[in-house]
N, C-alpha and C positions, 0 to 999 in steps of 0.2 A: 522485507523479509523475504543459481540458475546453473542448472548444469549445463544448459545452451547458451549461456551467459558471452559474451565475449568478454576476455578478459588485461584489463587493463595495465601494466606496471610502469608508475606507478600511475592507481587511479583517485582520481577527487570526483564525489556525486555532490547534488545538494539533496539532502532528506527530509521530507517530513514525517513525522509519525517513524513508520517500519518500513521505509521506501527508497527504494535512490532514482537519479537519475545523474546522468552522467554532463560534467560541467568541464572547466577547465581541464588540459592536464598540469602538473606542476612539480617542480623539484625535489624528492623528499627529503635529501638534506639540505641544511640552512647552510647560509653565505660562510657560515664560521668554520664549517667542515674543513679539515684539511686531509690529501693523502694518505696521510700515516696515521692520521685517527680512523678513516675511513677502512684503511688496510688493516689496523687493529683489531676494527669490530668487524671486519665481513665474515657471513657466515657462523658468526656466532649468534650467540642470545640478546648479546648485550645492543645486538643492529636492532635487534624490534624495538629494544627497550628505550634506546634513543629517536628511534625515526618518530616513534609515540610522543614523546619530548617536544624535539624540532615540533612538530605538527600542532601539537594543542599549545606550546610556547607564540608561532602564528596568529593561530585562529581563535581562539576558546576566545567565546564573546564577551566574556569578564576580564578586561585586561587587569583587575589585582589576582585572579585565580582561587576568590573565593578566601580573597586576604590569606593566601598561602605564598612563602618565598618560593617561584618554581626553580628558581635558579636554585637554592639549597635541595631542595627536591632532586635535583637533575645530578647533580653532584653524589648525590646519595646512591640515586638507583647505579650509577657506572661505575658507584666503588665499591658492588659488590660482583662475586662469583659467583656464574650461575651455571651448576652443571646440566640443568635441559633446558627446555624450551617451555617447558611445564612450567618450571621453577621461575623463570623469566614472565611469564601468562602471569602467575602470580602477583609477585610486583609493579607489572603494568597496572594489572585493577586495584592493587591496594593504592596507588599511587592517583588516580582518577576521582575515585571514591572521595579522595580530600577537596575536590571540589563540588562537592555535596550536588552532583547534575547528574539525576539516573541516567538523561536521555545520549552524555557523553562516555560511551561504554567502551572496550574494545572483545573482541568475537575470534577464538581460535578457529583455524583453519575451517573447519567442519559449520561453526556456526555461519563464518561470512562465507561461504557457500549459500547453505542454505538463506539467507538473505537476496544475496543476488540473484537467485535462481527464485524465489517467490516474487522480487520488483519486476523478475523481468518479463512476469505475467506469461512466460514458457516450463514447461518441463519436456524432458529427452525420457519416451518410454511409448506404450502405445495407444494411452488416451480412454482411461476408462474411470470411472469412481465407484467406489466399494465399500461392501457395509459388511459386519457379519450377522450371519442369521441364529439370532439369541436362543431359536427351539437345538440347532445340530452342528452348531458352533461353524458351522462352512463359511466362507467368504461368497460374498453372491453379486452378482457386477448391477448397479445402480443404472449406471447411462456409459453409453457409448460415445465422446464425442464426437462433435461435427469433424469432417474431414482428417480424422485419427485412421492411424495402421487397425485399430481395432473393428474400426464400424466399417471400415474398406474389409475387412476379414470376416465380417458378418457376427460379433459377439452383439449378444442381444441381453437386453435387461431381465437377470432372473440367470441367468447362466452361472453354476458356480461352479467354481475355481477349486479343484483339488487338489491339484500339483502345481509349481513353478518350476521348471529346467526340474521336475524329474522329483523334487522335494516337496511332501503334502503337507498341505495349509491346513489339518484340523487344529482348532483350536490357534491359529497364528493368529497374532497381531495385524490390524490393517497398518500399521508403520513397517513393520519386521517384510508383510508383503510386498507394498510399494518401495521397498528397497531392492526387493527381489528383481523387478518386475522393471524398474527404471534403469537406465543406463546410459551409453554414449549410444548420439543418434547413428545408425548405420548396423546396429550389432543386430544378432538375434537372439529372442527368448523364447521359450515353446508354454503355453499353459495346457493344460490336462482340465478339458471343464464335462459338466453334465448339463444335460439340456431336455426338461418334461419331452417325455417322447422318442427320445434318443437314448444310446448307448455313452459312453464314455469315450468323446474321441480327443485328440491332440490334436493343436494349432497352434502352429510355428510363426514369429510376429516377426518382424525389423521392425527398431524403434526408431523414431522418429520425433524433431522437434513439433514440439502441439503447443498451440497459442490456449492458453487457458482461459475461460468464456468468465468475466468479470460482472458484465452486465446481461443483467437478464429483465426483458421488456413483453408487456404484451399487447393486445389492445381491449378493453374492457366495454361492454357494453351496461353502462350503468342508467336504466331508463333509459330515459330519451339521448343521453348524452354518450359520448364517446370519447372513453378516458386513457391514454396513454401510457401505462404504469411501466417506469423505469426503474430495477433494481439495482444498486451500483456497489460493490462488497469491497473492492478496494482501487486504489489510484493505481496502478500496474502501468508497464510501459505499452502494453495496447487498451489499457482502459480509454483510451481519446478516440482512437478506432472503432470500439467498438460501441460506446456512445454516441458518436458521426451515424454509423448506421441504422439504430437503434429511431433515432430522432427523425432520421430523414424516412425510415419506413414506417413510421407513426404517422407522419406528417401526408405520406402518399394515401394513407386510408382516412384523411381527413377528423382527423380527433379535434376533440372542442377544447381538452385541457390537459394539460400535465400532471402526476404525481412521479415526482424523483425522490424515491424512498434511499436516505443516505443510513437510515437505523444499524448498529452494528459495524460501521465499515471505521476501521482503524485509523484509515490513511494512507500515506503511499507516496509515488512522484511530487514532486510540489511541481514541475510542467505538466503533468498530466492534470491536477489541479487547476492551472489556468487555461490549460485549452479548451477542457467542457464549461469552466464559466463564460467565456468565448462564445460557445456554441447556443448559452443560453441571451446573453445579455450582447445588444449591438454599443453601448458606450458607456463609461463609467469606469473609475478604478475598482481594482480587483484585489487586491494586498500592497502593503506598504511592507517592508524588510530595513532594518537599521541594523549596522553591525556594532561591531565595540569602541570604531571610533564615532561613531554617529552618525555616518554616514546611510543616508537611505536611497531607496531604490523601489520604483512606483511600477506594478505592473497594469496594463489596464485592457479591456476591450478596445477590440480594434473593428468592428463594425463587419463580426463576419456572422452574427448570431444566424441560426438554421429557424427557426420560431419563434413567435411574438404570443402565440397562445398562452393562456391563462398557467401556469405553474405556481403549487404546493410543495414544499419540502418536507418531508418526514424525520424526524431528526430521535434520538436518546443521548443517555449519557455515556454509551458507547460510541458515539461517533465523535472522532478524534483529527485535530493535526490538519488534514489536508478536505476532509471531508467539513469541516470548519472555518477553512478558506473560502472552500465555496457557496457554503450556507448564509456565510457571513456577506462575501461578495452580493449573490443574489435579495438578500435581506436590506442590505443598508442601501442598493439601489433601487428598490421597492419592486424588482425584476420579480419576487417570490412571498407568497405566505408560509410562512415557517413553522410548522406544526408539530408539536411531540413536546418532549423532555430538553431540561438546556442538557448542551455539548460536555463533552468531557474535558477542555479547557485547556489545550496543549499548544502556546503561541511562540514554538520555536521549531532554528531551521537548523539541521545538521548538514553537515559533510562528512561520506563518509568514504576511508583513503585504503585501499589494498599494501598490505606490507609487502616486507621482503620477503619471506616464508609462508604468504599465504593469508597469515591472518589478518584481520581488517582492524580500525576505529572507528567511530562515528564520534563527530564534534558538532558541540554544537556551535555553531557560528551568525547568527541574528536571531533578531526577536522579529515575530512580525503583528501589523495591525491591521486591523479590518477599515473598508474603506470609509470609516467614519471616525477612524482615528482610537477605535476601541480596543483595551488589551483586553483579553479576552484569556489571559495566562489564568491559570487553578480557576477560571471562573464560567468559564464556557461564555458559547454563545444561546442565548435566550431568545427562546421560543416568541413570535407572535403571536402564536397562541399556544398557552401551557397545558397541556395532556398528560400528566402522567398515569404509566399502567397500572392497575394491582399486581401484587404478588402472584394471584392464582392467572391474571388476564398472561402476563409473562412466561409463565410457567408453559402456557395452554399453547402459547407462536412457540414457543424455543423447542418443545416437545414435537409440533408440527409447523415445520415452515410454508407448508404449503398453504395455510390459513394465512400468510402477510399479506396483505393487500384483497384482502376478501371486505366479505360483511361480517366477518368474524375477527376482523382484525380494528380496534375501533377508532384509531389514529388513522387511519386510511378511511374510514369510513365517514371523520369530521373530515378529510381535506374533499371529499367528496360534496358535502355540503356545500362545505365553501365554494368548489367550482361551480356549484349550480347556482348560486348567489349572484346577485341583479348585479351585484358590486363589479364581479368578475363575470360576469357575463361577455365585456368586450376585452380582446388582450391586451395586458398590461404594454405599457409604455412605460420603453426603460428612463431615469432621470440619471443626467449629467453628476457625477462626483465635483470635491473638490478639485481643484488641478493639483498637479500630484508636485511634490517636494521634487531639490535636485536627486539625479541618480549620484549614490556613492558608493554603493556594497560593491565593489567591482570584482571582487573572487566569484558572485553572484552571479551565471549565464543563463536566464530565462528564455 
């Protein structure tokens, strides 16, 4: 789910979950295209409505399509007139739909934007997060980030925001704001804030591309022991980055164990995916991928793990897609104790393809298994050890996240147990997988 995005035409990602990363590039129309049809449809409606065609006629991992004729289908959509691009939007999705696959969607302009621009784990603006203040309805700045046009300008948490470019934020919307407030990096925008102590003054921003913080880690002194708590909210294209560091400055203040809380996180890159199971595990397969001709594709550790210390997993049935790679990875290698609620069950991989106007697809194009051969589709991955929350224990983290990974948080609090346990006292030692099947997804670039 970039306005700093770079942008590809045309582009193929591979996706999991609400992510892309970027794979092959490839032709968008098929072999069968000729000039005159090409010349017929450019610039119209009728180009999205085929490129959409061509595309999921390739790839859709159901080669009967969901026992739909696509060929009658294709026929259909080009024998009608479409006078916008609306009306065209339309028939793409009614068309999709017949293959009963929410996660094969297509996204007008505005949406696959907004897509590439959350994968790409950047935003173009000045780097700040914002809440409104429920007593006098103001916008009030949460945090500054790291190395932001903002925190280089000195906004400080608690500062609120009355004006954007000159227009007051009472009662606005924090979306209506951040749209304000975001832009192309290089421009400028001026906020109007107040500040306890101070008068009402103006500061003028250039915005700028800002890596947005995915992971967030701390170190815990739990008794005698010393716990490494890593929070990971989505598979982003600097989530590998930022868990690279995360791990290695844990590692320098000598911690005795792991907790990688994956709770809540959607999903994301499927490489992003395999390079923090990388980070965690030195051998072992990590995902299996089969496409619609059967063809599979074995990714595995490559012996570059950063730690061998004790790790827990924290898992719900919010964590999805790519966050289920990795649980699953760590799990069936016995690299992790996997603690919480089972996954929410999503064992498919998309592509997703920038059109000719802007708007995108997502297809989906394999199924994947966990390294022990397990689908894991509508069924999640299950816990080694089952926790579920109460209604009110849930209530009480999603109200305040600052309690995750507390003594108040109580799934953190069992994996805490378990590191102290004589079991996991010494670091796990990773075990060898099967050896992996031949490679065959070949549209697949890991």
């Amino acid at each position: 789910m970039k306005q700093s995005a770079k942008r590809y035409s045309p582009m193929q990602v591979a996706l999991i979950g609400g992510a892309i990363a970027t794979t092959a590039t490839l032709s968008v129309f098929g072999p069968g295209w000729c000039r005159s049809v090409r010349a017929a449809l450019q610039d119209s409606p009728k180009q999205v409505v085929d490129q959409v065609w061509q595309l999921v006629n390739r790839e859709y991992v159901d080669g009967s399509f969901n026992r739909q004729n696509w060929q009658t289908i294709r026929l259909s959509l080009l024998s009608k007139n479409y006078s916008s691009r609306e009306e065209a939007y339309v028939a793409i999705r009614e068309a999709l739909q017949k293959l009963g696959d929410p996660y094969t969607r297509f996204m007008d302009p505005k949406q696959f934007e907004a897509l590439t621009s959350q994968t790409s784990g950047e935003v173009s603006g000045i780097g700040i997060r914002m809440e409104v203040n429920e007593k006098n309805k103001r916008l009030v700045v949460v945090e500054a980030l790291e190395n932001s046009p903002a925190i280089k300008a000195g906004i400080k948490p608690g500062d609120e925001i009355v004006a954007i470019d000159g227009k007051a934020t009472h009662q606005m919307k924090i979306e209506d704001a951040s749209k304000l407030i975001r832009g192309r990096a290089g421009t400028m925008v001026t906020l109007r804030l107040e500040r306890d102590g101070r008068s009402a003054f103006d500061l003028k921003l250039t915005r700028a591309n800002i890596e947005v913080p995915t992971v967030r880690y701390e170190l815990k002194q739990e008794g005698n022991r010393r716990i490494g708590y890593i929070r990971l909210r989505e598979f982003s294209a600097h989530a590998s980055d930022q868990m690279r560091r995360a791990i290695r400055d844990l590692n320098g203040k000598q911690v005795n164990g792991f907790v990688l809380d994956l709770r809540g996180n959607p999903g994301g890159l499927l490489q992003s995916s395999i390079e923090i199971a990388r980070m965690w595990m030195n051998d072992g397969s990590i995902v299996r991928t089969v496409d619609r001709k059967g063809g599979s594709e074995v990714s595995k550790a490559n012996h570059t793990a950063l730690t061998n210390r004790p790790l827990v997993v924290l898992v719900d049935n919010n964590s999805a897609s790519a966050s289920e790679i990795l649980a699953g990875a760590l799990k069936d290698n016995k690299r992790a104790i996997v603690v919480g609620s089972k996954t929410f069950g999503k064992a498919l991989v998309q592509s997703v393809h920038e059109l000719a106007d802007g708007s995108g697809v997502a297809i989906t194009i394999a199924h994947y298994y966990t390294p022990k051969g397990t689908d894991i589709n509508h069924k999640g991955v299950a816990p080694d050890i089952k926790l579920d929350l109460t209604q009110e224990q849930q209530r009480q983290l999603a109200s305040n996240p600052n309690l995750l990974g507390t003594q108040n948080d109580p799934q953190y609090t069992r994996a805490l147990t378990i590191l102290s346990s004589n079991r996991l006292a010494q670091p796990l030692q990773n075990q060898t997988s099967q050896k992996p099947t031949s490679f065959g997804a070949s549209d697949l670039r890991f």
